[in-house]
LUMLUM-170238 format. One record per residue (C-alpha): y, z, x; residue in three letters. Coordinates in steps of 0.1 Angstrom, whole numbers, plus 5000, padded with zeros to 4 digits. Example, Ala and Ser with C-alpha at 12.3 -4.5 7.8 and 13.67 -1.06 7.14 Angstrom:
<nodes>
495550785123Ala
498950715137Ser
</nodes>
This chain:
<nodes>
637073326780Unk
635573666787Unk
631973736786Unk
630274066779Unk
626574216785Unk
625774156754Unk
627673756747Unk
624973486735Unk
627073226757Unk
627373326796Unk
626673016803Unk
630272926782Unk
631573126812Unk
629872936835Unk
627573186845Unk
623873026854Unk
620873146832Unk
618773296865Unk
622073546866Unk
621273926853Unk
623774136838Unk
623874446862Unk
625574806861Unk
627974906889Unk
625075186900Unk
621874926898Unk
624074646917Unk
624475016946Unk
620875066941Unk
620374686948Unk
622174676978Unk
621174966993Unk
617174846988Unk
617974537002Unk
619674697035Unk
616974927039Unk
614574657039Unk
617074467067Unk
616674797089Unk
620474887086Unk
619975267080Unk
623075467068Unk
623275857070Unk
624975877032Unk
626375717005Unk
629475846988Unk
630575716951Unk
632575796926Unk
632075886890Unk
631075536882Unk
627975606904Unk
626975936899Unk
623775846875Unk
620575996879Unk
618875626886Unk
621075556917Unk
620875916930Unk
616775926929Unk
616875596947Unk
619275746974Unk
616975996978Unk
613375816979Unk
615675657009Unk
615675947023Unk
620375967026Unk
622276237016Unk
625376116992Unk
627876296976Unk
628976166942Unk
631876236920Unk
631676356882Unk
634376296860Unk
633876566831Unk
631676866853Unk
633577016879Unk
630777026901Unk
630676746928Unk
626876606941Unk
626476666974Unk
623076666992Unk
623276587032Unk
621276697057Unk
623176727090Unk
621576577123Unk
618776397104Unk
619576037117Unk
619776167152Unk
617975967175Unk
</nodes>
């Protein structure tokens, strides 16, 4: 059986009812809150096309990590890092 974002029956999947459907980028944007909040600190992210939405990008940067993201249709790539900044 295959379940989509928008199926009236996840739970026919056996998917509970508390579970959220979640983009690739808000599921990175997740993670990435919930290790800053352990203290893990990472210098940057990198991503593909997949994650290269504005959304995940701000929240990299309210973070305060450079990342550098792919772009599947721009030839341009994202790229914002800030050499020596995690130094200690």
């Amino acid at each position: 059986m295959t379940c989509s974002a928008g199926s009236a029956e996840p739970a026919g999947a056996g998917v509970p009812k508390e579970v959220m459907f979640a983009t690739k980028p808000q599921l990175a944007g997740a993670l990435l809150d919930r290790a800053q909040s352990l203290g893990i600190r990472a210098a940057f992210v990198a991503g593909d096309e997949v994650y290269s939405g504005r959304e995940l990008r701000r929240g990299i940067r309210q973070h305060g990590i450079g990342y550098v993201m792919g772009s599947p249709l721009q030839p341009r790539r994202y790229l914002r890092l800030r050499p020596g900044h995690y130094r200690r």
